[in-house]
N, C-alpha and C positions, 0 to 999 in steps of 0.2 A: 473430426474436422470442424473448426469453427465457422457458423455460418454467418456471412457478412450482414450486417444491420442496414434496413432502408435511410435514407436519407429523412430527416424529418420533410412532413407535408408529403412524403413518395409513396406510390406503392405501383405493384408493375402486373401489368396485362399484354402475354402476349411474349414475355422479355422487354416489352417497350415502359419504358418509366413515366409516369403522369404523374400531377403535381394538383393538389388535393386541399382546399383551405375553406373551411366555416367563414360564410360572412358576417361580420361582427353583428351583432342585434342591432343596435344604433344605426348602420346602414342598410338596414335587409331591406328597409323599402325603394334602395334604389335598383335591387337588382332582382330579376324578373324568376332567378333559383337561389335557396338557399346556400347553396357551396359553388365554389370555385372549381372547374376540373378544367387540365388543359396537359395536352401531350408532351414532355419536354423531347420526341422527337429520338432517342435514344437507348441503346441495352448497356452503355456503358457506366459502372457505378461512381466512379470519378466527374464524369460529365452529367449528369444527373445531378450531383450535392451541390456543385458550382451550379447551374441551370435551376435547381429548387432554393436556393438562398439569393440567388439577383432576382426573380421571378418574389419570391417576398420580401425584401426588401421595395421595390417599386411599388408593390400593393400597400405599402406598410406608409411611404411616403406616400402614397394616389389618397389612401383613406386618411389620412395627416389632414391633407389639405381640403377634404372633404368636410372635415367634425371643423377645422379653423374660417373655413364658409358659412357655417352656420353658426357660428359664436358673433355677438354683439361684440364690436369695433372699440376695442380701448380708446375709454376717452373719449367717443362720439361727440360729445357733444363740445369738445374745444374744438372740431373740425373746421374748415373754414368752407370745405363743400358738403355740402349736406351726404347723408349715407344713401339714402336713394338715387344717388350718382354714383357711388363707388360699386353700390351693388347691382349697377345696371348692364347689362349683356348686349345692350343696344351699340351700334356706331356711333361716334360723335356728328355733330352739324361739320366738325372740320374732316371728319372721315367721308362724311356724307358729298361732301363739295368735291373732294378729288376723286370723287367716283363719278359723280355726276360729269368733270369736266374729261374725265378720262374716255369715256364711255361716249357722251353726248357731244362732244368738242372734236371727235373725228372729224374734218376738209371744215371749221368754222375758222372763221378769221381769228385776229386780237384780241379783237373788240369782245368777243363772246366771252373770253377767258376773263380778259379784267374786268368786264361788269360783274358775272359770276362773284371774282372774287372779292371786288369791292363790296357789292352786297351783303353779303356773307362776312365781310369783315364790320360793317356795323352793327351786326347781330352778335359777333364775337364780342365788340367793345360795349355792347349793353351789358349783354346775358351771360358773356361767356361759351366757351365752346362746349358743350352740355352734351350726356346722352339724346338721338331724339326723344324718347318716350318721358324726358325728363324737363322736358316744357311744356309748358300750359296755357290754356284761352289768357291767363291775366297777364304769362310773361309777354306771349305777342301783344297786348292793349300798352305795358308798358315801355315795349318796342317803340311804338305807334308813337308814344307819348316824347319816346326820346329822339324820336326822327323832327317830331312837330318844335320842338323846345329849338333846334337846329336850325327852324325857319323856311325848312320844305317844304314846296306846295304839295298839295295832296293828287298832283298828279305822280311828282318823281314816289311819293309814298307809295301809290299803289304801281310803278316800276319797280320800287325794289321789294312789296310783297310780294310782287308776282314772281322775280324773281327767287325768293328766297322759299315759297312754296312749289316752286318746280323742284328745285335741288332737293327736298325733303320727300316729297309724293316722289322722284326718283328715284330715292334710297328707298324706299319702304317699297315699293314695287319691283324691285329689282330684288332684294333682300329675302321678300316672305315678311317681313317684318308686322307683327301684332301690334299695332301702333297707332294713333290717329296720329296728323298733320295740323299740330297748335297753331299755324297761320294760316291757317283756312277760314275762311268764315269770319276778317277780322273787321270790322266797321272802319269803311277808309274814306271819308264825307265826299260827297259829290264838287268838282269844282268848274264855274261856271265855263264853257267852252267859249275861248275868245276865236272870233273866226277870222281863217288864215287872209293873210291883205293878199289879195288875186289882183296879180300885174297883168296888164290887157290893155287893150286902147293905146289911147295918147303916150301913156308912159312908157308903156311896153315898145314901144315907137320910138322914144326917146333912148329907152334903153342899149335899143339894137342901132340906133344912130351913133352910139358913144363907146359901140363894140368896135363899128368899121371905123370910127375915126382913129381908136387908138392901138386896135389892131395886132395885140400881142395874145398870148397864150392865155390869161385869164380871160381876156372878152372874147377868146374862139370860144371856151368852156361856155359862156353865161350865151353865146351867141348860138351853139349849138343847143342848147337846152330849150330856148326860146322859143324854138317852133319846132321842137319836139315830142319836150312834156315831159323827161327822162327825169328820174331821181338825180340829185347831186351826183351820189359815190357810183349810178350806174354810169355817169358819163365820164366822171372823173377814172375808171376802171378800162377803161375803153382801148384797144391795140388798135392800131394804125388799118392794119387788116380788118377790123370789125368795120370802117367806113366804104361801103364800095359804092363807087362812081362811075366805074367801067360798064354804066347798065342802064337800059332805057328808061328806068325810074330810078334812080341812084336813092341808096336807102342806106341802114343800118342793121348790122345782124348782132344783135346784145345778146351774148352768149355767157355762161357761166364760167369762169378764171378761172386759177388757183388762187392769183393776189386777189380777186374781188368777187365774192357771194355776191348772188341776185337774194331779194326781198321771199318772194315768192314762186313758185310755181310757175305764174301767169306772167313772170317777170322777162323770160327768155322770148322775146320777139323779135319782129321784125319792120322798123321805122321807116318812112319813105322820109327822104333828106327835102326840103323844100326851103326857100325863103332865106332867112339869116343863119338857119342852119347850116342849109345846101352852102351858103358860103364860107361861114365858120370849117367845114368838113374840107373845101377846095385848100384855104389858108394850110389846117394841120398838114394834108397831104405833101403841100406843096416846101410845108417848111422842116418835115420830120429829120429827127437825125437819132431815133430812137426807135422801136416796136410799141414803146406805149406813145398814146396821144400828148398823153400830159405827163412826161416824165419826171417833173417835181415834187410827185406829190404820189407816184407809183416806184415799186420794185417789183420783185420776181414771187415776195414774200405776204407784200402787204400795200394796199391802198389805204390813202392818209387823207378821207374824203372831209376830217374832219379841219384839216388846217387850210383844206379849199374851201367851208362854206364860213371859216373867222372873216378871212380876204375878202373874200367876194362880197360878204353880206355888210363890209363895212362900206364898200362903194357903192354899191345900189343901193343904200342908203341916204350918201350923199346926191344920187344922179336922180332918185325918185321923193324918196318918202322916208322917215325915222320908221313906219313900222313896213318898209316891208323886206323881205327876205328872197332868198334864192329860190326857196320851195313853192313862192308866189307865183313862178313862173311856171309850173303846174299846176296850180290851182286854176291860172290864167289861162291855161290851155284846155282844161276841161270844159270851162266856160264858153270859149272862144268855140269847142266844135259842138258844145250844145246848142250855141247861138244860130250856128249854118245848118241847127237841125238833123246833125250826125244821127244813128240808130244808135241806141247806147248800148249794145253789146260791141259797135266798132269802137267805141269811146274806151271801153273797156279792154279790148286787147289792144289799142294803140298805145293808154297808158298804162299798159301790164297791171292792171287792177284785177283783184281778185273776184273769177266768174261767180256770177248771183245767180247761176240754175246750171244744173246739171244738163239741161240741152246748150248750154253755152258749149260743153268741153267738146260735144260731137263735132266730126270733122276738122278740114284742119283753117275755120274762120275764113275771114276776107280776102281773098289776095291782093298781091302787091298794085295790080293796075288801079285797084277800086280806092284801097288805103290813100295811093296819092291821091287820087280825083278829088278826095275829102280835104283832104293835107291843103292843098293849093289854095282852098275856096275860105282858110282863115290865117292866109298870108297877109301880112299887112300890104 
């Protein structure tokens, strides 16, 4: 009786067939045993030669591309990206961004997304979208250089390293990645801080006079911020329901949206309505025909805080002064309850400014009765 021959690479234990291969010398150092063994699962001698010839063939093409890994790059040097990028194992800066925005851009507005990407897109248009590990201290200095040639002050310079060093320490921390962060540590010159014009007094007077005379929906806006203190985009975010009046202190409750992120933490509070405010808040109530306050400039999706402060800041320009802005009328209200001697921790959670001690955060601050008593006393 003739006895059937094993399948090359076979041999059988058991009746069961395994599959049996020398690792080539050239690659032994990658594998931790000299030989291959591995079960094909099997007593059948048909299913075994088909099972032992796919099983070497794939090892045959795995160690292909093995030895062509380690061969020097035809023609290296006609490349036009250098080989320490083709041989790099790292994510790209463009890999790195849609993780970062994927991951980090969970309930963030817009705005989060397209500065991201803008950022990140002038780093592409210098450097190119590169492995990270395949940037360096000089590419960021040349960054720097090509940001400055643009004509950027070295404030938006050090906004977009900051951003473009968050999206990188991202990757690399999320990753495992063996790596430093080549815009760390990049010299971005100091620039002289011009201080904000703080509307108060007389013009802040004037201001709020030329709200009730013309008495439309952008001087409710600038009229309710007035004796506030609120950010732009938090008042501009604002539902109809966030005003209540039905209450022996008629106040505000600025609460967190879907269409509008607050700033901070400290940002979710709660305003006593007083003065040109208290009347800006009667106006929207009285003339809503919406859920949001300011419906022009809000939807269900997105607050467009930024086409409310073009407008506004081109009139309070003409009503006061070429420098001052919308944001002045924060500053102006800081001012204004430092003047009446406010405690400055109430200063601090009136304008959602971020707590300076950790006994700031204990309990739940000032309530409503006290907040007004202060409110009133830098009413005009």
């Amino acid at each position: 009786m003739k006895t059937q021959k094993h399948p090359s690479y076979t041999y059988t234990k058991g009746g069961i067939y395994y599959f049996s291969k020398v690792v080539p010398q050239d690659l032994a150092a990658l594998y931790a045993k000299p030989r291959i063994i591995k079960s094909l699962r099997t007593k059948s001698l048909s299913h075994a030669r088909t099972a032992s010839r796919s099983l070497l063939a794939r090892l045959e093409d795995y160690w292909l591309g093995l030895r062509l890994q380690r061969t020097d790059v035809p023609a290296a040097h006609l490349l036009v990206v250098p080989k320490a990028q083709l041989d790099s194992v790292f994510p790209t800066l463009a890999d790195a961004l849609e993780l970062y925005l994927a991951v980090k851009g969970q309930s963030k507005g817009k705005l989060f997304f397209s500065h991201a990407r803008r950022n990140i897109s002038y780093v592409i248009a210098c450097l190119g979208s590169r492995p990270l590990d395949c940037y360096s201290s000089a590419d960021a200095a040349t960054f720097r250089q090509w940001l400055t040639d643009k004509k950027l002050s070295n404030t938006s310079l050090a906004r977009i390293f900051g951003v473009v060093k968050a999206v990188v320490n991202f990757s690399i921390k999320e990753q495992g990645l063996e790596c430093k962060n080549a815009f760390s540590g990049v010299y971005i010159p100091a620039e002289a801080n011009k201080k904000r014009y703080s509307v108060k007094g007389n013009e802040l007077k004037s201001l709020q006079d030329e709200c009730v005379l013309l008495d439309d929906d952008i001087r409710w806006l600038v009229a309710l911020i007035s004796d506030t203190g609120m950010r732009l985009s938090e008042a501009v975010g604002l539902l109809v329901d966030d005003l209540v009046l039905d209450s022996e202190q008629p106040h505000i409750k600025l609460v967190l949206h879907p269409h509008r992120r607050l700033k901070t933490g400290a940002s979710e509070r709660t305003i006593p309505l007083v003065g040109c405010s208290l009347w800006a808040a009667k106006r929207i109530k009285e003339n809503s025909s919406s859920k949001f306050c300011f419906s022009r400039y809000c939807t269900d999706n997105n607050c467009n805080s930024n086409s409310a402060s073009a407008a506004i800041n081109k009139w309070i320009k003409k009503v006061i002064s070429s420098e001052a802005v919308i944001h002045g009328l924060r500053h102006g209200f800081r001012d204004r309850l430092r003047a009446a001697e406010a405690p400055m921790d109430m200063i601090d959670q009136l304008g959602g400014w971020s707590l300076r001690s950790v006994g700031q955060g204990y309990g739940d601050g000032y309530p409503l009765d006290l907040l007004h008593r202060w409110m009133e006393k830098i009413v005009l």
